[in-house]
DRENZAKE-790792 format. One record per residue: residue in three letters; x, y, z of N, C-alpha, C, CB in turn. Coordinates in steps of 0.1 Angstrom, whole numbers, padded with zeros to 4 digits, always signed. Atoms other than C-alpha are relative to their C-alpha. Glycine has a CB too. Example, Ala and Ser with C-alpha at 12.3 -4.5 7.8 and 13.67 -1.06 7.14 Angstrom:
BEGIN
ALA+0009-0012+0000+0123-0045+0078+0009+0012+0000-0010+0000+0012
SER-0009-0011+0000+0137-0011+0071-0008+0011+0008+0004+0005-0014
//
This chain:
BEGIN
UNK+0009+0006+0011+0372+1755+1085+0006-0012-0005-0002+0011-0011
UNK-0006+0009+0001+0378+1718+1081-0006-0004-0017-0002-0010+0014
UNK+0004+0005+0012+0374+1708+1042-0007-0015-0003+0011+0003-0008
UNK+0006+0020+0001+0353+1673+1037+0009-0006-0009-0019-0005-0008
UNK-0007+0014+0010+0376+1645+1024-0011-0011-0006+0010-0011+0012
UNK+0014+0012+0009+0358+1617+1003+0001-0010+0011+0006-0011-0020
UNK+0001+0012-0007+0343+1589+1023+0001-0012-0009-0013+0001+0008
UNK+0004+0015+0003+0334+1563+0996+0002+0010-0015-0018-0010+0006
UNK+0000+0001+0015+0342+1565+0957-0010-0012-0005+0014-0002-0006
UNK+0012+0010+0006+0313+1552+0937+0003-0002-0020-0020+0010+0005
UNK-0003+0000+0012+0319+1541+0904-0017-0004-0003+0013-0009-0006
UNK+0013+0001+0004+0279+1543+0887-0002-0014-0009-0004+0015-0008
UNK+0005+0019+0013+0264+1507+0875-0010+0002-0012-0012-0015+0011
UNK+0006+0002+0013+0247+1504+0841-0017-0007+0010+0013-0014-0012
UNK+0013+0005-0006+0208+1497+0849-0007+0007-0012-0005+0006+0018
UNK+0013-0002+0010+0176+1493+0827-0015+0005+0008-0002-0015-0008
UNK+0013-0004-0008+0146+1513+0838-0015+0008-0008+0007+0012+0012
UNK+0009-0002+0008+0114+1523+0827-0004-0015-0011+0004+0014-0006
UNK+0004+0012+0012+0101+1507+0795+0015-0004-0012-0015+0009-0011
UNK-0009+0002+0002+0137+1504+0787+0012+0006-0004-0003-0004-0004
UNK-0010-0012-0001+0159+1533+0791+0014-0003+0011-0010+0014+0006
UNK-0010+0001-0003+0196+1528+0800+0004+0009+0006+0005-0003-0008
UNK-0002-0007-0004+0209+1546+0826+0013-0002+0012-0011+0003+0001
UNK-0012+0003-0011+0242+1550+0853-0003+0008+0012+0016+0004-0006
UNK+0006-0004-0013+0231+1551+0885+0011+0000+0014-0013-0010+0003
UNK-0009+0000-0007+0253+1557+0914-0008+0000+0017+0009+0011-0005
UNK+0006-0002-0010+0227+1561+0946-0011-0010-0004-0002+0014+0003
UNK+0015+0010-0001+0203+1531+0952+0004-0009-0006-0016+0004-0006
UNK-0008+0010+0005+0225+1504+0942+0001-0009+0011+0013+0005-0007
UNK-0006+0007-0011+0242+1476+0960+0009+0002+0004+0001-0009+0001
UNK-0011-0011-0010+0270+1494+0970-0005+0012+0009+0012+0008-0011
UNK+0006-0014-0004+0251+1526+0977-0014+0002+0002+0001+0008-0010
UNK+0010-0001+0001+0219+1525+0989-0008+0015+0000-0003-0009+0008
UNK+0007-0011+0000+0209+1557+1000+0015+0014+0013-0021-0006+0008
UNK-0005-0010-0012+0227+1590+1017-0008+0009-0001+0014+0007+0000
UNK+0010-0012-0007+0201+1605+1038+0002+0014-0002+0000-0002+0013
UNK+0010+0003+0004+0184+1623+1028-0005-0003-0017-0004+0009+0005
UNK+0001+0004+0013+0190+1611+0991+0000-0014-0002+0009+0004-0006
UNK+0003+0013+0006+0175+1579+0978+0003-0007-0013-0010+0000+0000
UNK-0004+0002+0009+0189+1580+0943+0000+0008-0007-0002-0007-0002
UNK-0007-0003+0006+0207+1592+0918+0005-0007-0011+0007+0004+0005
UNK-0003+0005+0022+0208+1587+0876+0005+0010-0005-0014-0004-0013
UNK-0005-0007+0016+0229+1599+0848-0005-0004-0011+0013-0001-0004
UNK+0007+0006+0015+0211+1596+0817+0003+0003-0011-0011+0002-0002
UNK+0001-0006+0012+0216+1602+0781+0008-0009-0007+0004+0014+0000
UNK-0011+0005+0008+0236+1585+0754+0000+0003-0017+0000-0015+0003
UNK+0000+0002+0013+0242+1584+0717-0008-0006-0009+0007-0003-0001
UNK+0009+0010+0010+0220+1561+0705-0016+0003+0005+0006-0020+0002
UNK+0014+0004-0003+0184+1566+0708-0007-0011+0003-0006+0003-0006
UNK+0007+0012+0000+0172+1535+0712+0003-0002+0013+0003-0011-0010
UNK-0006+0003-0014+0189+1533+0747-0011+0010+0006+0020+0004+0002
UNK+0012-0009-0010+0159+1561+0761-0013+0000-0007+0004+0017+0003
UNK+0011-0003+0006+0131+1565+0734-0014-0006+0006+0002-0004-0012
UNK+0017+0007-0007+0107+1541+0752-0001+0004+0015-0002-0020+0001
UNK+0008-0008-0012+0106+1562+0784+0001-0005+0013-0014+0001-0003
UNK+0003+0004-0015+0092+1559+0816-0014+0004-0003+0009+0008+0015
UNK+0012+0002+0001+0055+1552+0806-0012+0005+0017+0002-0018-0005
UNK+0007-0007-0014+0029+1566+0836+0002-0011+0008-0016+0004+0000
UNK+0000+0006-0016+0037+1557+0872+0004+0007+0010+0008-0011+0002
UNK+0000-0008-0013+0032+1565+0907+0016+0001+0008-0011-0008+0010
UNK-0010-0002-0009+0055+1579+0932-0007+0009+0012+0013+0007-0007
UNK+0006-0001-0012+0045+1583+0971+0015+0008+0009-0008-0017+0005
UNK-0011+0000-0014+0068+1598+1000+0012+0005-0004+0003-0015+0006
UNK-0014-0008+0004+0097+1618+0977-0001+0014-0006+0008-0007-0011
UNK-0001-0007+0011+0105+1642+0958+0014-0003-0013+0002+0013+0008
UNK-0013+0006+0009+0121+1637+0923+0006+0014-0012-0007-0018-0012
UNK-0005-0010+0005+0144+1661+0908+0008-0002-0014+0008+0005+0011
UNK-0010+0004+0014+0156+1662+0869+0003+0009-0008-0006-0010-0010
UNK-0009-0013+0001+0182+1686+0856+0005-0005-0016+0015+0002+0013
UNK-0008+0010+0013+0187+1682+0818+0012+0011-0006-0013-0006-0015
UNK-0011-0004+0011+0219+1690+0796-0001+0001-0012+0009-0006+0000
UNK+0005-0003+0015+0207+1684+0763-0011-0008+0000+0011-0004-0014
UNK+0010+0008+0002+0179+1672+0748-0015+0000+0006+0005-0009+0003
UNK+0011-0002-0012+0143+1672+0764-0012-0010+0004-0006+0012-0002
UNK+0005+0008-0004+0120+1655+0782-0018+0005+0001+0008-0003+0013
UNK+0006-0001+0002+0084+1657+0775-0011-0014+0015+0004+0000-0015
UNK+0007+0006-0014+0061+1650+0810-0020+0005+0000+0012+0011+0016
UNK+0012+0003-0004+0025+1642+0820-0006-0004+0014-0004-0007-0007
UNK+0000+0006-0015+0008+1638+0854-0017-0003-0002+0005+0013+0015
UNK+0013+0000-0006-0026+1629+0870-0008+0014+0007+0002-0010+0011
UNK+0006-0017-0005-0030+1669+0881-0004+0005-0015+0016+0012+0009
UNK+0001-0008+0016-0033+1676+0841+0013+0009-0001-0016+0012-0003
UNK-0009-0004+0001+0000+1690+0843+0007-0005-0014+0004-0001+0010
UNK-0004+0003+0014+0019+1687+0808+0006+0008-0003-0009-0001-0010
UNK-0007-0009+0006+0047+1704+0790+0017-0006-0005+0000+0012+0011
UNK-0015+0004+0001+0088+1699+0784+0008+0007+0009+0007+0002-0015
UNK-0016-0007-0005+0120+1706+0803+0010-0007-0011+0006-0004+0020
UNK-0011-0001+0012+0149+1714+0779+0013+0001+0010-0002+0014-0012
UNK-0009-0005-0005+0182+1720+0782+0006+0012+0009+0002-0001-0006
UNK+0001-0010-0007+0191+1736+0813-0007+0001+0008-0001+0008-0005
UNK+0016+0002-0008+0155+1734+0828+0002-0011+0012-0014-0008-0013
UNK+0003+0008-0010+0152+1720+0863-0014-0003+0004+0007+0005+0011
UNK+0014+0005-0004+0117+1701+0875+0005-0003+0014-0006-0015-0009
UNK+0000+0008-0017+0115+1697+0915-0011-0004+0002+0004+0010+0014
UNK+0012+0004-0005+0086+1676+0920+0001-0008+0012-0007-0006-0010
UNK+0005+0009-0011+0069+1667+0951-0004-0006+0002-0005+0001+0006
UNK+0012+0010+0005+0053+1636+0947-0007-0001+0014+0005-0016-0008
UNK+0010+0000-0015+0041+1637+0989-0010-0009-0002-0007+0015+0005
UNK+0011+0013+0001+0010+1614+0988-0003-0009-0010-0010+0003+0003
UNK+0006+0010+0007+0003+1602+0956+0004+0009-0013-0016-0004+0005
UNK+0000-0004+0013+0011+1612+0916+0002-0010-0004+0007+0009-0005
UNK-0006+0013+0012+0009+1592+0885+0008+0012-0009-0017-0010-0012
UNK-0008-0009+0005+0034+1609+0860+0006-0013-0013+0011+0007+0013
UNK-0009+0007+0009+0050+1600+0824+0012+0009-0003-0007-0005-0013
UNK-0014-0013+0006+0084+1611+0812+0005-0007-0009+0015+0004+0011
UNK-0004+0013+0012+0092+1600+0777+0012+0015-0006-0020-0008-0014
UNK-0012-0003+0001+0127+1613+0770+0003+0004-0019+0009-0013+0008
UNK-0001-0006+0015+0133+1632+0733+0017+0009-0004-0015+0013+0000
UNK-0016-0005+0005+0170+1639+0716-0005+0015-0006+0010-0012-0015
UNK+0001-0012+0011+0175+1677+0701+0012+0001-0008-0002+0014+0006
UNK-0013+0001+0010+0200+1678+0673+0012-0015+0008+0011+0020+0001
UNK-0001+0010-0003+0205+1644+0682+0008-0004+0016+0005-0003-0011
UNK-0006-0005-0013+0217+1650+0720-0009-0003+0012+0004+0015-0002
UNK+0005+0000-0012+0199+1641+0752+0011-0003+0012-0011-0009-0001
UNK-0005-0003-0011+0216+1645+0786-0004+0003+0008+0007+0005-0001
UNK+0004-0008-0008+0204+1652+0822+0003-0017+0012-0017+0009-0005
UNK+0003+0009-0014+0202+1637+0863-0012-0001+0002+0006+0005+0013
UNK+0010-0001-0007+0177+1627+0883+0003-0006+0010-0009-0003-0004
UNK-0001+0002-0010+0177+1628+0917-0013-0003+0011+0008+0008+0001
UNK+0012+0000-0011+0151+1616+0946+0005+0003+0013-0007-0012+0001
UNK+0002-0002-0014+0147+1632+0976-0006-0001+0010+0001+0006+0002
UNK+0011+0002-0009+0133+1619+1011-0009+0014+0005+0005-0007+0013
UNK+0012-0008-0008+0102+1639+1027-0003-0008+0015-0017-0001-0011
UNK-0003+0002-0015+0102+1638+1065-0018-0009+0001+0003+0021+0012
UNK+0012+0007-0005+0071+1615+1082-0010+0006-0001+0000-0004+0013
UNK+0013-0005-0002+0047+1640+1089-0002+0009-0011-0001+0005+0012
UNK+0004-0009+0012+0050+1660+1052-0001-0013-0012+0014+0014-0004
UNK+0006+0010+0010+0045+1627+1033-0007-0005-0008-0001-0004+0000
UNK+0012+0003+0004+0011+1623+1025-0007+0014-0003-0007-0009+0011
UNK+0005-0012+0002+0008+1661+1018-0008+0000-0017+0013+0012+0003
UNK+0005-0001+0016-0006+1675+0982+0013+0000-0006-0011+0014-0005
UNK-0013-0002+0014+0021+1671+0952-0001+0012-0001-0003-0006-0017
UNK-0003-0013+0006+0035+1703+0939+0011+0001-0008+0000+0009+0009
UNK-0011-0003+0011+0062+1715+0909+0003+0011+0002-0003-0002-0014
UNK-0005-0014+0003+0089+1740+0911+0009-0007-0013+0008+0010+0015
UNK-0002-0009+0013+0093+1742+0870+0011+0007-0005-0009+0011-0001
UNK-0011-0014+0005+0126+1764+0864+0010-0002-0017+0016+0002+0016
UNK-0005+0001+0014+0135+1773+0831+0014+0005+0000-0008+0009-0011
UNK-0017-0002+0000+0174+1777+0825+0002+0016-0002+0008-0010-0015
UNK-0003-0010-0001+0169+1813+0818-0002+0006+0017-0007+0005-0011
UNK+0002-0008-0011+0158+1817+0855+0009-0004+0011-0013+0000+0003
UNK-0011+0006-0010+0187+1796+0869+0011+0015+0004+0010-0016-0010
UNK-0012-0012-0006+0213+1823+0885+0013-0006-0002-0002+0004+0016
UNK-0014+0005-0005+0247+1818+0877+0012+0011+0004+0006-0007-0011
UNK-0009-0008-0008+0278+1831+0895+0013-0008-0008-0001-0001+0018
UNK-0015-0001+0007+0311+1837+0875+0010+0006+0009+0000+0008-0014
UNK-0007-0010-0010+0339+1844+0897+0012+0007-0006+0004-0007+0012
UNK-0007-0009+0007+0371+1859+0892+0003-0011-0003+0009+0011+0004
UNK-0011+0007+0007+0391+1831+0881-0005-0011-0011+0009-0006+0012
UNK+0008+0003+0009+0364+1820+0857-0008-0010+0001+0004-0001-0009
UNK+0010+0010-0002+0344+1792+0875-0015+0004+0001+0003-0007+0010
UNK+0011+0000+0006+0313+1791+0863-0013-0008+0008+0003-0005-0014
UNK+0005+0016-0008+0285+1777+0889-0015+0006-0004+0004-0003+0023
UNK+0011+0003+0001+0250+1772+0886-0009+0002+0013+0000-0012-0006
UNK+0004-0001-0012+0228+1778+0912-0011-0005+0003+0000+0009+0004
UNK+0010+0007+0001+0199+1751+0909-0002+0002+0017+0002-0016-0008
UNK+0010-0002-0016+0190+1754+0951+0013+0003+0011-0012-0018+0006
UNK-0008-0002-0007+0210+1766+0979+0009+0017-0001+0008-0013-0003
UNK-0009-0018+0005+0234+1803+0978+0015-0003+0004-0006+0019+0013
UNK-0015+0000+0013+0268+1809+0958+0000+0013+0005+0000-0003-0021
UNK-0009-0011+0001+0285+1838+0968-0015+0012+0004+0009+0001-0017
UNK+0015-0006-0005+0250+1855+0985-0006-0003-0016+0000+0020+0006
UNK+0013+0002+0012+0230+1845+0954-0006-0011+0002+0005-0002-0017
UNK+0010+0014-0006+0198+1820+0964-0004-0002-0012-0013+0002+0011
UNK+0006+0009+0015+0189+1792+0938-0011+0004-0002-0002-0017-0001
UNK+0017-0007+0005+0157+1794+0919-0006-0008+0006-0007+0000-0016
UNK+0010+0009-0007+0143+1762+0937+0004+0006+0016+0003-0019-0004
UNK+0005-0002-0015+0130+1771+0976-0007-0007+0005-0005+0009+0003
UNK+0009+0007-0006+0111+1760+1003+0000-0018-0004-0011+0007-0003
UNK-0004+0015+0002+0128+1725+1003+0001-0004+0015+0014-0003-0009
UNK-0003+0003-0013+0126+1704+1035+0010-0004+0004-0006-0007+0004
UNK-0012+0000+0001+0157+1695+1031+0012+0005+0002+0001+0000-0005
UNK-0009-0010+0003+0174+1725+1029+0014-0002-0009+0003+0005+0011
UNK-0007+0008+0005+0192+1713+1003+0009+0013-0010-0009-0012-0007
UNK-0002-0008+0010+0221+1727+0980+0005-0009-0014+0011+0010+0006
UNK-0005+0009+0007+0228+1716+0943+0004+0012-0010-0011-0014-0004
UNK-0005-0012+0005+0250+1735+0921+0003-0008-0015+0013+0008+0009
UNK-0007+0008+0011+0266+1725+0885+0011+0008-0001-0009-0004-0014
UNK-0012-0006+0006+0300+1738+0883+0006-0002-0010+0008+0000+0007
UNK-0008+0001+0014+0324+1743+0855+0014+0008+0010-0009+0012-0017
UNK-0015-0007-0004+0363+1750+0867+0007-0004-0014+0011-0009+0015
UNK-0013+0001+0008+0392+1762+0844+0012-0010+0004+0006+0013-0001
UNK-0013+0001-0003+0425+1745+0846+0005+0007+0008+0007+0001-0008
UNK-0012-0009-0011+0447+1756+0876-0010+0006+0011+0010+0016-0008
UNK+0009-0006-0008+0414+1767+0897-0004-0010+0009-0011+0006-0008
UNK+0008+0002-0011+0401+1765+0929-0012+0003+0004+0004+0002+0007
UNK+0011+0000-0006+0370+1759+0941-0004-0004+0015-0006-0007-0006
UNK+0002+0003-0016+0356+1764+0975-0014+0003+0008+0012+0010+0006
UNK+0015-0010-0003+0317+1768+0989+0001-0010+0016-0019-0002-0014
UNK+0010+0005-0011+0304+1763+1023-0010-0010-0001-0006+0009+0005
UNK+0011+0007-0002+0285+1735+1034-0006-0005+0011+0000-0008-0007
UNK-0001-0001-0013+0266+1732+1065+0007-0010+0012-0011+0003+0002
UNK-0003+0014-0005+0281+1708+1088-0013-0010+0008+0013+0003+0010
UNK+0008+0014-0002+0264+1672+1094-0009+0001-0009-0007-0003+0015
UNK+0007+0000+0010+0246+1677+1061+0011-0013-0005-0003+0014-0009
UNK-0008+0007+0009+0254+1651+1039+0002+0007-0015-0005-0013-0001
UNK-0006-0005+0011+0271+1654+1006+0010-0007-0005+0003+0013+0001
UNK-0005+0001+0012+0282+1645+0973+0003+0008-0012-0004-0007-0002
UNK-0006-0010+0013+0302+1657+0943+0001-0015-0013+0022+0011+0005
UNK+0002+0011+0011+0291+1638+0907+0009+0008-0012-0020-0004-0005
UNK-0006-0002+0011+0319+1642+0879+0000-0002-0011+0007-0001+0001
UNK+0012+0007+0013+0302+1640+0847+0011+0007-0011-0023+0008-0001
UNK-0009-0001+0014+0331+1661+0825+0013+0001+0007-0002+0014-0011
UNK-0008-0004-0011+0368+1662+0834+0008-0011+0008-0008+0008+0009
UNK-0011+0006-0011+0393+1655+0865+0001+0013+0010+0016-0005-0008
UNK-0008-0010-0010+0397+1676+0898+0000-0011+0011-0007+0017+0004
UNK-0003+0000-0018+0410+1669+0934-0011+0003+0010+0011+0010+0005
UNK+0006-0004-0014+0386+1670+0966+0007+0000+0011-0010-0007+0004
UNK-0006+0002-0015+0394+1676+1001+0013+0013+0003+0009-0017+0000
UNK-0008-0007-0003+0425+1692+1017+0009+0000-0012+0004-0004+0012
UNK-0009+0002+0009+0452+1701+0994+0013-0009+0004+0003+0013-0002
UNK+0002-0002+0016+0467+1681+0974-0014-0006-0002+0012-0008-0010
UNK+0015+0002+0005+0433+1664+0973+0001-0016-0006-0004+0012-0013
UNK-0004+0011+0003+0424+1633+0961-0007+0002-0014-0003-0012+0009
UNK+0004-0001+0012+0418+1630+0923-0014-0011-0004+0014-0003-0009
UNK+0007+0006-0001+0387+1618+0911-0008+0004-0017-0006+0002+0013
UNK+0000-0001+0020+0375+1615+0868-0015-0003+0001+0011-0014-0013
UNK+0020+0007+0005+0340+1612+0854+0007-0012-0006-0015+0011-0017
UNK+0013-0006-0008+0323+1596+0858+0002-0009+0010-0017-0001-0007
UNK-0001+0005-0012+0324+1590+0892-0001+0008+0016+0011-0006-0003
UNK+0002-0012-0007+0307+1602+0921+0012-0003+0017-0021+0002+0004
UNK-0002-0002-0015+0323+1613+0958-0010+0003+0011+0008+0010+0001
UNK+0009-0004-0006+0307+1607+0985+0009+0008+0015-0010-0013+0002
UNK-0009-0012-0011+0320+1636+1013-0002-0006+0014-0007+0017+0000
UNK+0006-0001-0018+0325+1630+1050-0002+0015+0003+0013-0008+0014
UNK+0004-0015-0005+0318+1659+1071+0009+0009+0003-0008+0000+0011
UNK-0008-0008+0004+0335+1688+1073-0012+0019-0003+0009-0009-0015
UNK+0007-0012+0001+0326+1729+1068+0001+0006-0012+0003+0008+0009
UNK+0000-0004+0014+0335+1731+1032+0004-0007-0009+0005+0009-0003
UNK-0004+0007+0015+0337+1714+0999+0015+0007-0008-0016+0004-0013
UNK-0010-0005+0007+0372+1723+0980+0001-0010-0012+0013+0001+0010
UNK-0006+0009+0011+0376+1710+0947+0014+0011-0013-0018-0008-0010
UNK-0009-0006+0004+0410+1719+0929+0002-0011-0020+0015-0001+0015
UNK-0005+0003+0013+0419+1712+0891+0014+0006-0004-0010+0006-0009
UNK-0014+0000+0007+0455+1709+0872+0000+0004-0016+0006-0016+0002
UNK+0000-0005+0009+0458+1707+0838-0014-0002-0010+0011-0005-0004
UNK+0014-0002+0005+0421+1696+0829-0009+0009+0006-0007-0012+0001
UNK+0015-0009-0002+0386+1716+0829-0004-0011+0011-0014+0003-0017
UNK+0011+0014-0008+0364+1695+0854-0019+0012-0001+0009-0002+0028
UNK+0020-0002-0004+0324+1700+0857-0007-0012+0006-0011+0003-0014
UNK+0009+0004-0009+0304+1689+0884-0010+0002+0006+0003-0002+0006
UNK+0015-0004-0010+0274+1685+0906+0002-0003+0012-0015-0007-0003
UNK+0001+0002-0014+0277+1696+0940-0015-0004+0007+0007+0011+0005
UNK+0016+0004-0005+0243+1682+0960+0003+0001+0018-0006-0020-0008
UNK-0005+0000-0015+0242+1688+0998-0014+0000+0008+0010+0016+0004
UNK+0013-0005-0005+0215+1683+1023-0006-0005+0014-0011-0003-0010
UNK+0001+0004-0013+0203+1678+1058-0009-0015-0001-0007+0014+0010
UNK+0009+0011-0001+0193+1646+1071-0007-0004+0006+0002-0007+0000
UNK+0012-0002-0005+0161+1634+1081+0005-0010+0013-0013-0004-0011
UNK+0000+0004-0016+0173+1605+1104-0011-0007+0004+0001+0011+0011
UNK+0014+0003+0002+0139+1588+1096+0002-0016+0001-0006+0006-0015
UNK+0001+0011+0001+0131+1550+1095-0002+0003-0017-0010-0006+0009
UNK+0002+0000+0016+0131+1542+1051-0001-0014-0004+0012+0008-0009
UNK+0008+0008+0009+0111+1519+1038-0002+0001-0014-0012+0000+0005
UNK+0000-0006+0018+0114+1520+0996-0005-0016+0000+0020+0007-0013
UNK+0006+0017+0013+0095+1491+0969-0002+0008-0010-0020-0012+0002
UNK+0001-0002+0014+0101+1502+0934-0001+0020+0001-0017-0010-0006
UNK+0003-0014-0003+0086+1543+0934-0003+0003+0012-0010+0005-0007
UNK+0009-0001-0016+0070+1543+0971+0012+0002+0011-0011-0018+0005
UNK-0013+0000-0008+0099+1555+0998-0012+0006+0010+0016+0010-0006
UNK+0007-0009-0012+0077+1559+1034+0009-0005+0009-0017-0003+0004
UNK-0006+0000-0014+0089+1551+1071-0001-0019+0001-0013+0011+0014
UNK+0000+0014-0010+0075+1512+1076-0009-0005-0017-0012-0001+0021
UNK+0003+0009+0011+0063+1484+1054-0015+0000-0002+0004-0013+0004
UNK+0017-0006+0000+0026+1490+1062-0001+0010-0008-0007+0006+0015
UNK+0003-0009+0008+0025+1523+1046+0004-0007-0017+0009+0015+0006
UNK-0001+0007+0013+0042+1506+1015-0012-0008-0007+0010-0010+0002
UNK+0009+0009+0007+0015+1478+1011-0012+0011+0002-0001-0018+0006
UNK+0011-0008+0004-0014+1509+1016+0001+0006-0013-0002+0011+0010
UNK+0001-0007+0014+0003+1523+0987+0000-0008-0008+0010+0009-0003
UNK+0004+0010+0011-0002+1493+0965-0017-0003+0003+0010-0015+0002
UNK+0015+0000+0003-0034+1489+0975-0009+0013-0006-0006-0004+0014
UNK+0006-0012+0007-0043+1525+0971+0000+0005-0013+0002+0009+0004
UNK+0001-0002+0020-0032+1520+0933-0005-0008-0005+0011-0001-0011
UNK+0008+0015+0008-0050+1486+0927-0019+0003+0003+0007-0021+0011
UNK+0010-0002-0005-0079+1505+0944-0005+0011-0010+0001+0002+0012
UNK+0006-0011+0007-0080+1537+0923+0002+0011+0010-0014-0002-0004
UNK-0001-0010-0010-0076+1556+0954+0012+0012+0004+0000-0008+0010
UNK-0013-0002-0002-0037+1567+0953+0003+0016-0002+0007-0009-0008
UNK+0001-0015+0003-0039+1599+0940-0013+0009+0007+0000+0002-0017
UNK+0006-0011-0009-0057+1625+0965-0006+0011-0002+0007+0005+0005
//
């Protein structure tokens, strides 16, 4: 069982998005464009409100899926299906956007605190243009696994110690966990080999790789070469992370703005099918 070493340390760039929400993005950058089958990756939240309050006002997304995991605070969402409601702290959203959704996400502090990711994931050629759909999970239905030596993991998609996440039926087969290690603890999960994979360090300091490991601090993600298991080790700090893992599609990727399909043609149908009225299905 060979443990994945880091291929590429990414330190996350500062970026303005939406109607003017501040955010550190580490996937879909110019260092980082994409690891198949992931197209991008945000950390969001800060201290000041004014840095998120104006949102991400309604807009489409064709050809992904977009995934947002919050920590504090919550996020108040609308679609073109009449869908409507909040994810809070804790609460994971896996939406399919496949052919066509309009969608708002206007971002709300609780006891003055907002925190969370968002991640997009590709959809293979021929599941692209399918119908949208939402797997919803409220933080009470997340599963976590406490082991003996007190790490604490989360089990947002993928299986911990035989326990399967609450999100399924991903094309992907994707795993994404949020650990918590003590001081002096090891961490160790399977991951399948030639998936890709990354580990995002959002509290903390631990080691990846073979022992001794290479040290790595929030915030700052690792991106893993391949290998049959993830090992992350901690010293005298706590660390918490997000492990994310997932097979790759191997696809032609065409992205403009929300729209991620195969070729440039499908791109400009999906601008016309929003200047048409047509886009949503």
């Amino acid at each position: 069982m060979q443990a994945r070493s880091i291929a590429r340390l990414i330190e996350p760039e500062p970026v303005l998005e939406g109607a003017g929400v501040r955010l550190k993005r580490s996937i879909a950058t110019r260092t980082l464009d994409y690891v198949d089958p992931f197209l991008l990756f945000d950390h969001f939240g800060s201290d000041n409100p004014a840095d998120y309050l104006a949102g991400f006002p309604m807009h489409p997304h064709r050809g992904i899926e977009t995934v947002t995991y919050m920590l504090a605070g919550k996020v108040f969402h609308r679609d073109s299906l009449g869908n409507s409601g909040s994810i809070r702290a804790g609460d994971v959203q896996w939406m399919t956007a496949s052919g066509g959704i309009l969608h708002e996400e206007m971002p709300q502090p609780v006891e003055g605190q907002l925190a969370g990711f968002q991640l997009w994931v590709n959809r293979p050629a021929r599941l692209k243009m399918m119908k949208p759909r939402y797997q919803e999970i409220a933080s009470a239905h997340i599963p976590e696994v406490v082991r003996a030596d007190g790490s604490r993991i989360r089990v947002i998609a993928g299986e911990v110690d035989g326990v399967r996440g609450a999100v399924t039926d991903i094309v992907a087969d994707p795993t994404y966990l949020d650990v918590s290690l003590a001081p002096r603890s090891l961490f160790s999960q399977p991951v399948e080999r030639g998936h890709a994979a990354f580990v995002y360090v959002f509290e903390g300091e631990g080691s990846l790789g073979e022992q001794p490991g290479q040290a790595v601090r929030a915030l700052k993600m690792a991106v893993l070469g391949d290998g049959d298991l993830v090992e992350v080790r901690t010293a005298e700090r706590p660390v918490r992370f997000l492990l994310v893992s997932g097979r790759p599609l191997g696809e032609p990727i065409a992205r403009y703005g929300p729209f991620v399909m195969n070729t440039m043609d499908e791109i400009e149908q999906a601008q016309r099918d929003l200047r048409n009225g047509t886009f949503v299905r």
